[in-house]
C-alpha positions in Angstrom: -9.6 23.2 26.1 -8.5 26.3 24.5 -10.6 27.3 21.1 -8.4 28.7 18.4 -11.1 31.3 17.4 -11.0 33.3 14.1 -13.4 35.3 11.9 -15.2 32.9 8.7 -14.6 34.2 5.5 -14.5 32.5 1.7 -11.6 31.3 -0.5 -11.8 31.7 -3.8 -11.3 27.9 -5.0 -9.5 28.6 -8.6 -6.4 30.2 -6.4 -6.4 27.5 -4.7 -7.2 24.4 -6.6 -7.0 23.0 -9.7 -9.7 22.4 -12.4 -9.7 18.1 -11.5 -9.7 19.3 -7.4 -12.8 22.2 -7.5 -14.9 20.0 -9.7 -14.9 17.6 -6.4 -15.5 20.4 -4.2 -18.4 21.3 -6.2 -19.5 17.5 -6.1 -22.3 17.0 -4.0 -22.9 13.5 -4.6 -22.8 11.0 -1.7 -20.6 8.2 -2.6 -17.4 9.1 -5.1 -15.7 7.0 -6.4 -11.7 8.8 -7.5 -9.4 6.4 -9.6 -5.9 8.8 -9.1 -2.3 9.3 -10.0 0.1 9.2 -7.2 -0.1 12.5 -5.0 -2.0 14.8 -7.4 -3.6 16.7 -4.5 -6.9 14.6 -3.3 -6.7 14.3 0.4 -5.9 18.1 0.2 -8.9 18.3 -2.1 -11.1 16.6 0.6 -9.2 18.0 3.5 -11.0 21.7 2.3 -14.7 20.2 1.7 -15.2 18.1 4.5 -13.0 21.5 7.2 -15.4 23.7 5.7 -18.7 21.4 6.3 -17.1 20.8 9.6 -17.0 24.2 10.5 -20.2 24.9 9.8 -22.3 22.1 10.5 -21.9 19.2 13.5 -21.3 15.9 13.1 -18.5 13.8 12.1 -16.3 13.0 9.4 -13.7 10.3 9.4 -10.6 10.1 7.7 -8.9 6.6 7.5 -5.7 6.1 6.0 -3.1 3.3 6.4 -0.4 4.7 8.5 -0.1 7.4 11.1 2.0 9.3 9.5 -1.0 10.1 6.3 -3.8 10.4 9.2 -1.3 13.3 10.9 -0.4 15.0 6.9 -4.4 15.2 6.3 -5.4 16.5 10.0 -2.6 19.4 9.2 -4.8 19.9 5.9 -7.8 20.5 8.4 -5.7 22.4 10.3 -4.7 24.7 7.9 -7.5 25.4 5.8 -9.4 25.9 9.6 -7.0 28.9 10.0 -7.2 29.8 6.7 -11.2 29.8 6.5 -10.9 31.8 9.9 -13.2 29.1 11.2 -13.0 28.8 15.2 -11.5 25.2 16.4 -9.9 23.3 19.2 -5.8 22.8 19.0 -6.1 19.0 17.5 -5.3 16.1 19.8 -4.9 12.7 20.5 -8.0 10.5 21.5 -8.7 6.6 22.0 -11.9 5.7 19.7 -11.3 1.9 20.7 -10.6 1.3 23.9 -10.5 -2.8 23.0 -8.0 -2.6 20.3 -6.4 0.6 21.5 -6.8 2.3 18.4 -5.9 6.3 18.8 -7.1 8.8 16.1 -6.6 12.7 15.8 -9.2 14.6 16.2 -10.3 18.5 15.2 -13.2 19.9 17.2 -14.8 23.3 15.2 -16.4 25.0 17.7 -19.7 24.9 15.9 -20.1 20.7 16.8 -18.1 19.7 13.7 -15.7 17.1 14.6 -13.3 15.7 12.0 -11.3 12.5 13.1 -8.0 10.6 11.1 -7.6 7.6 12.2 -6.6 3.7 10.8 -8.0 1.9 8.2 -8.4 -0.7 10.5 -12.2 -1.9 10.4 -12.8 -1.6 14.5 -12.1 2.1 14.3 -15.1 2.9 12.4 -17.2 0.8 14.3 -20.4 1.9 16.1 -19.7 5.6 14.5 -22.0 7.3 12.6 -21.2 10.0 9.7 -18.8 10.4 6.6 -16.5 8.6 5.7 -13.6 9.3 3.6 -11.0 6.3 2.6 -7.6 7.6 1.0 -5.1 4.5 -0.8 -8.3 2.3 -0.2 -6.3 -0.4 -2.2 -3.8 -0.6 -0.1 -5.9 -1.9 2.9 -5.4 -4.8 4.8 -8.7 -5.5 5.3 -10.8 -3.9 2.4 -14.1 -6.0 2.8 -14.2 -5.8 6.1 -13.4 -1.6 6.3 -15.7 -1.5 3.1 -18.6 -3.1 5.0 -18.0 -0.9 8.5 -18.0 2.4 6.3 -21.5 1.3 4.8 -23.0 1.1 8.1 -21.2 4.4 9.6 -23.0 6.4 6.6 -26.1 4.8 6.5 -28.0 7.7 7.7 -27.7 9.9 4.6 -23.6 10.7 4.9 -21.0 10.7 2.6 -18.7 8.1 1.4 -15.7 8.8 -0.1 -13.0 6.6 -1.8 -9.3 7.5 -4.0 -6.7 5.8 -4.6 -4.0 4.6 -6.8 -4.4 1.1 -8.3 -2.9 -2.2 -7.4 -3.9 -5.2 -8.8 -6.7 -6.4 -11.3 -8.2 -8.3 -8.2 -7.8 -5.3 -5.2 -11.4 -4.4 -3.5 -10.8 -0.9 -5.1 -10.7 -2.3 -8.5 -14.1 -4.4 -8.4 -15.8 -0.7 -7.5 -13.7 0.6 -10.0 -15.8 -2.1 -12.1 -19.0 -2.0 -11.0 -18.9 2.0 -11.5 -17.8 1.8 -15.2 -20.6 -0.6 -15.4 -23.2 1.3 -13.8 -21.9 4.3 -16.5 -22.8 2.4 -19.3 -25.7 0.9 -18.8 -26.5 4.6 -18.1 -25.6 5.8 -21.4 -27.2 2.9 -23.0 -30.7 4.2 -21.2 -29.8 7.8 -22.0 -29.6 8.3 -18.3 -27.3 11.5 -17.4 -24.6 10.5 -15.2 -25.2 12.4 -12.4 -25.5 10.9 -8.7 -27.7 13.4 -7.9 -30.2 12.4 -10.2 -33.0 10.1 -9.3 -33.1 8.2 -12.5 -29.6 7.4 -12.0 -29.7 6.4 -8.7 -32.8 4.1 -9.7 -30.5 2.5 -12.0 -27.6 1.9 -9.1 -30.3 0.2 -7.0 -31.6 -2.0 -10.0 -27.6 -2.8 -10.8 -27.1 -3.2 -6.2 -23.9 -0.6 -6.6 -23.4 2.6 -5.3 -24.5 5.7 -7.1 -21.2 6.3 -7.8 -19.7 10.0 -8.5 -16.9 7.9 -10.8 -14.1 10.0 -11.7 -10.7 9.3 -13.2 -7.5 11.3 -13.1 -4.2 9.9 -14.7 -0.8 12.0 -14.6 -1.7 13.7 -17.6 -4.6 15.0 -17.0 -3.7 16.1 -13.6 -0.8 17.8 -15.6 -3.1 19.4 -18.1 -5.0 21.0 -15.0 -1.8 23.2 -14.0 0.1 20.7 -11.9 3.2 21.2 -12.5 2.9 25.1 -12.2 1.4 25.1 -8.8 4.1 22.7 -7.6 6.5 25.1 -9.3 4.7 27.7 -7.6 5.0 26.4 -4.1 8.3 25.7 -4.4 8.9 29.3 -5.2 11.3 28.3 -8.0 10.9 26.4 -11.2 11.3 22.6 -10.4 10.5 21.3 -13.5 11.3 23.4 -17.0 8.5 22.0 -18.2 5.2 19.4 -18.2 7.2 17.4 -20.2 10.2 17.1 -18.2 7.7 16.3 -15.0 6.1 13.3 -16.6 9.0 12.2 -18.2 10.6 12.3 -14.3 7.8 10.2 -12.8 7.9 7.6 -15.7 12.1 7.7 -14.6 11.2 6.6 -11.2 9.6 3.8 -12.1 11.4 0.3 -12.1 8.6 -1.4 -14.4 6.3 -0.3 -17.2 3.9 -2.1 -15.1 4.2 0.2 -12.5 4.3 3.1 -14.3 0.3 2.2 -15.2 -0.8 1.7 -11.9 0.6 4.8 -9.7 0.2 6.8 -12.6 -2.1 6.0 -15.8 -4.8 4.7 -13.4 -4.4 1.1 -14.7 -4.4 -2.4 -12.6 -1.4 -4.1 -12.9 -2.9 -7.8 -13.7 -1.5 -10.7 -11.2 -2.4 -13.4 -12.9 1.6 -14.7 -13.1 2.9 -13.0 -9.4 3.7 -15.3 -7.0 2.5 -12.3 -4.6 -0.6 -10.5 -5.4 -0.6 -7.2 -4.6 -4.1 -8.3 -2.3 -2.5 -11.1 -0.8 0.9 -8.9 0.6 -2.1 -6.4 1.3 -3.1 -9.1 4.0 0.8 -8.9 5.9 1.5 -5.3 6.3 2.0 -4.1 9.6 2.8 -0.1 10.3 5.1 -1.1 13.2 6.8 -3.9 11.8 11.0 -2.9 11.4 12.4 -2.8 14.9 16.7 -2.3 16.3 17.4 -5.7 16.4 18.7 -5.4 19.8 15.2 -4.5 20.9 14.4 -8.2 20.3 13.1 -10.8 22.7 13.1 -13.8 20.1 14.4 -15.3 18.3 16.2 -13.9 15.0 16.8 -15.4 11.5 17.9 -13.6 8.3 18.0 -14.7 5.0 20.2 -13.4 2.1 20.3 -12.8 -1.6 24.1 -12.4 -2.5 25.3 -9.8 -5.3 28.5 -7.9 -5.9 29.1 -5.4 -9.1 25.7 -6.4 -11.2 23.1 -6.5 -8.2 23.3 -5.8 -4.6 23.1 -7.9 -1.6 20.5 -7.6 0.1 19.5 -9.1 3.6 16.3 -9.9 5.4 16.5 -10.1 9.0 13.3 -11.5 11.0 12.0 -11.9 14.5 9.5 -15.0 15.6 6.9 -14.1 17.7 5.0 -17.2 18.3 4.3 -18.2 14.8 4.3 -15.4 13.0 7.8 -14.2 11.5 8.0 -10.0 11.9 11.0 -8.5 9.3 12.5 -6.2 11.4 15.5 -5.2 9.3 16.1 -5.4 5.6 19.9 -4.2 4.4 20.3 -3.1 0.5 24.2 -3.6 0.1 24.9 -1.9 -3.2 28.6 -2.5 -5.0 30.0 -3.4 -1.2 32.9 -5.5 -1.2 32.3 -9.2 0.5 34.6 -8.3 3.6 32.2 -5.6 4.5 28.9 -7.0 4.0 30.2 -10.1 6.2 30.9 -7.7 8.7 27.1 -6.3 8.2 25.9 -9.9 7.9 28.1 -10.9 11.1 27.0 -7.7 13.4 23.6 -9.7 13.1 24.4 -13.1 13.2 26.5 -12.6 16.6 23.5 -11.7 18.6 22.8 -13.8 21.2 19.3 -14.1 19.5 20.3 -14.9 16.1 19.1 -18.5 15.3 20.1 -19.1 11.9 20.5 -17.9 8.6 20.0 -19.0 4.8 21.9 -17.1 1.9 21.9 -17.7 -1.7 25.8 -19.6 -2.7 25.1 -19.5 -6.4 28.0 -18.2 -8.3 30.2 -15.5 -6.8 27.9 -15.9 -3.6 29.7 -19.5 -2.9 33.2 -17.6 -1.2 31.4 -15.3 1.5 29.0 -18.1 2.4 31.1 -20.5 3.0 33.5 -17.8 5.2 30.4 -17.0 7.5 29.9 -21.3 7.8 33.4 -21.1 8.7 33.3 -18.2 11.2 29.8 -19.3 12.4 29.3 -22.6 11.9 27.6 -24.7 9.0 24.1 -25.5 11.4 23.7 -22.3 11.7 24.4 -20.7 8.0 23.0 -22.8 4.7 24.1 -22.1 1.9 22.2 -22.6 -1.1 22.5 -23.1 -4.9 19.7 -21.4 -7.1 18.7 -24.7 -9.4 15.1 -24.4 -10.4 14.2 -26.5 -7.7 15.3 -24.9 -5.1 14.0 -21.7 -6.3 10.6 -23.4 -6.8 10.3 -24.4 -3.2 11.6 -20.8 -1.8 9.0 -19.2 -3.8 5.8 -21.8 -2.5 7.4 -21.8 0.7 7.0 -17.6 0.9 3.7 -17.8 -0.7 2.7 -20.4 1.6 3.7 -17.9 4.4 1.5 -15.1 3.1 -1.5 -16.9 2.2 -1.2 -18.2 6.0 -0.3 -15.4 7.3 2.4 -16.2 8.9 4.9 -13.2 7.9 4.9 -9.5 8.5 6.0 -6.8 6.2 6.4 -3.2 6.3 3.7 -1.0 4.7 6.3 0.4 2.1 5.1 0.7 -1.5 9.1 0.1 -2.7 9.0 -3.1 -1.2 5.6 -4.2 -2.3 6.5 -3.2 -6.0 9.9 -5.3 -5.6 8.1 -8.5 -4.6 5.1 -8.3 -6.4 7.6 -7.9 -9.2 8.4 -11.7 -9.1 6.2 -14.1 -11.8 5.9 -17.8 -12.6 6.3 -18.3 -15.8 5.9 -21.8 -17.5 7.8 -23.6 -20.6 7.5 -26.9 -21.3 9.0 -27.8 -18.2 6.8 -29.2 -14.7 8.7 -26.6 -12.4 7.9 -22.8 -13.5 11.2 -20.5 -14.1 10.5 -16.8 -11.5 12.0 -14.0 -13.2 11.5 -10.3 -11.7 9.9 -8.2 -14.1 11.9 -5.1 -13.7 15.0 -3.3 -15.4 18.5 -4.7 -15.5 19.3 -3.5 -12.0 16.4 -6.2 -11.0 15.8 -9.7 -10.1 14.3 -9.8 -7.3 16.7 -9.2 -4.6 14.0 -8.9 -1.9 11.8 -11.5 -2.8 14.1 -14.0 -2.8 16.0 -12.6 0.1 12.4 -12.8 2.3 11.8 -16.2 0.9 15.6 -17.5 2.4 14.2 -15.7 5.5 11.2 -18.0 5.4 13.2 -21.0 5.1 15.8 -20.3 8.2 12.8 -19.6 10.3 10.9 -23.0 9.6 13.7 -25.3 9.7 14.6 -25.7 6.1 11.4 -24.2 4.8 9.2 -26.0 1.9 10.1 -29.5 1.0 8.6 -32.8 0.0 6.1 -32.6 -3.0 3.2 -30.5 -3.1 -0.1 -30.4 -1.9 -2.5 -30.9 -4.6 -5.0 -28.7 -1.9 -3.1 -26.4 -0.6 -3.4 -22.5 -2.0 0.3 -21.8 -2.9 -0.5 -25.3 -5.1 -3.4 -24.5 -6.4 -2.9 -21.0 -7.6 0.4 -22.4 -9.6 -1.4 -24.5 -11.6 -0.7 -23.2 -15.3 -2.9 -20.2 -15.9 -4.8 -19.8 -12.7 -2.0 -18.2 -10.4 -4.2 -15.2 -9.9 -6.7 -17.0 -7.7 -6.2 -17.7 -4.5 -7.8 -19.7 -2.1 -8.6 -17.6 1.5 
């Protein structure tokens, strides 16, 4: 293999990072801990501390992220700051690290033994490894305990551990270390203990509390803007982006659909789930990379399911492939301000496949016209129509949560669409039957949740009926009050 070889020489950090970004350079510490504002700079951060250790010193580092395409943007970090370091090192490429689960990484060879490797957050890659770890968007993870518990044992032998990452819910893995750090914080400054993880009195006090000595640090949007942020993005643009801080953070609090999640990608602050029908950890448990597919591509059966809008709210519609139990959304269509005669040519183009199985829409209102065109067209076994009374919206919304919680849907790994059904809440009066309303703007109700739970229902035959299961999860967790447990 060819070596890419280059004279070492130093950076000066403050050209190149920000205050919030040297300080965990300069961090020797071997577990941190980063609560973070959405793309503020950290796997840039780590991607120049762990390419410089690499490049002088052998071993290992791992990178694990939760989709190829962040494991291929941090590698091009390493590959850059290599270059830029002048450190010599092999052109990356493309290895098998499980050959039972077929799990591929990219991997950076310095030509000093150094090795760092990107791969999935997926608990088998990091098993029977050895050396540091580094876990960006930890709660975002499918698996959190279980790639929590394989990291411990990969570092064990006096490497680093490293997690960031935004927040999502109140109960997410990352938020109980998130916890346990601020806990571990004040019992220090209780004991007058500094609150450094390099100090033996403080790791002491991490054993005696069974956490991590954790390196806990916090950065919201503010303070990353405080640090210069908005000048170097101004500066790498090459052109003023943004006339001012101001204008930046009142741009990212634009973006957002709730105040909600406003808090959590970028003041650092769980959003609490103790009303939404989908925890953020429970979608967590359904996200597949590979999951939206061309329809024509499919070998099974097809359903879709439909949540009908015109002027005020879009349609939009959730198409589905069953592959053995488990239904995989292949396709979801956001038909914004389309008149009915084309979006039952959309919903058609689908519904004429010699796959396509069945379909449920929602009839209520101004939906009632186009769904009763595509029975006519396609036939009334194979289109239901459906009018929202609370009922029926009560058993769509077990019936999808039933799905989840058995795990018996897949959904893309796309933070828009997480948001959107998370967004969804139970929300009791003095009735038996909750009332779901979408906490959002006025562009919002919930167009995707309730179009994936009319997916549900065409792909199990009429989805959730009868009464309910005083034992089962989706029952359990919507008794008044206690919808943010659920039963695993």
């Amino acid at each position: 293999m060819a070596e890419i070889k280059t004279q070492r020489k130093t950076i000066q950090l403050g050209k190149v990072f920000l205050p919030y970004q040297a300080a965990r350079i300069y961090d020797d510490s071997r577990f941190a801990l980063d609560e973070k504002a959405r793309r503020i700079g950290l796997d840039w951060t780590y991607a120049y501390r762990y390419t410089k250790k690499r490049a002088l010193v052998s071993g290992r580092t791992y990178h694990t992220a939760n989709d190829k395409a962040s494991s291929l943007e941090f590698i091009g970090y390493v590959t850059w700051f290599a270059k830029l370091l002048n450190a010599g090192f092999e052109p990356v490429r493309e290895e098998v690290i499980n050959e039972t689960e077929g799990i591929l990484a990219q991997v950076c060879k310095f030509t000093r033994g150094g090795e760092i490797i990107a791969t999935s957050s997926n608990p088998l890659s990091l098993h029977g490894k050895g050396g540091d770890v580094l876990i960006t968007e930890y709660a975002m993870a499918k698996q959190p305990f279980l790639l929590w518990e394989a990291a411990q044992a990969v570092t064990q032998w006096g490497d680093d551990l490293r997690l960031w990452s935004t927040h999502t819910s109140v109960e997410s893995a990352f938020n109980q270390h998130v916890k346990n750090a601020r806990r571990l914080y004040e019992e220090a400054g209780k004991r007058e203990i500094p609150t450094d993880a390099t100090d033996e009195r403080f790791r002491k006090l991490a054993r005696e509390l069974k956490v991590p000595a954790w390196s806990w640090r916090r950065t919201t949007i503010h303070d990353a803007v405080a640090d210069g942020l908005v000048e170097k993005i101004n500066g790498k643009a090459g052109y003023a982006v943004y006339d001012s801080r101001e204008a930046f953070v009142e741009e990212c609090r634009a973006k957002c659909l709730t105040e909600d999640q406003w808090k959590r990608q970028y003041l650092c602050e769980p959003s609490s789930d103790s009303t939404a029908m989908l925890p953020y950890h429970l979608l967590m448990t359904c996200v597949e990379d590979k999951c939206l597919a061309d329809l024509l591509d499919a070998k099974n059966d097809l359903f879709q399911g439909g949540d009908i809008g015109r002027h005020n709210h879009p349609t939009v519609l959730a198409t589905g492939e069953k592959v053995g139990d488990v239904l995989w959304l292949r396709r979801l269509e956001r038909l914004v301000k389309m008149p009915f005669c084309e979006q039952l040519a959309i919903a058609s183009r689908t519904i004429t496949l010699p796959q396509f199985r069945r379909g449920c829409y929602d009839k209520t209102g101004m939906g009632e016209m186009p769904i009763e065109e595509l029975q006519r067209q396609h036939g009334e076994y194979r289109i239901e129509g459906l009018k929202f009374t609370a009922e029926i919206k009560h058993e769509l919304a077990i019936g999808l949560r039933r799905a989840f919680e058995d795990r018996a849907i897949r959904i893309p790994n796309d933070s828009a669409l997480l948001d959107k059904l998370n967004s969804v809440k139970a929300n009791y009066g003095t009735a038996n039957i909750p009332r779901y309303e979408a906490v959002a703007d006025d562009e919002e109700h919930g167009d995707e949740f309730w179009a994936l739970a009319q997916l549900v229902r065409s792909a199990t035959s009429g989805g959730f009926s009868g009464s309910l299961d005083p034992n089962h999860a989706a029952t359990v967790g919507l008794r008044r009050g206690t919808l943010a447990r659920t039963i695993w």
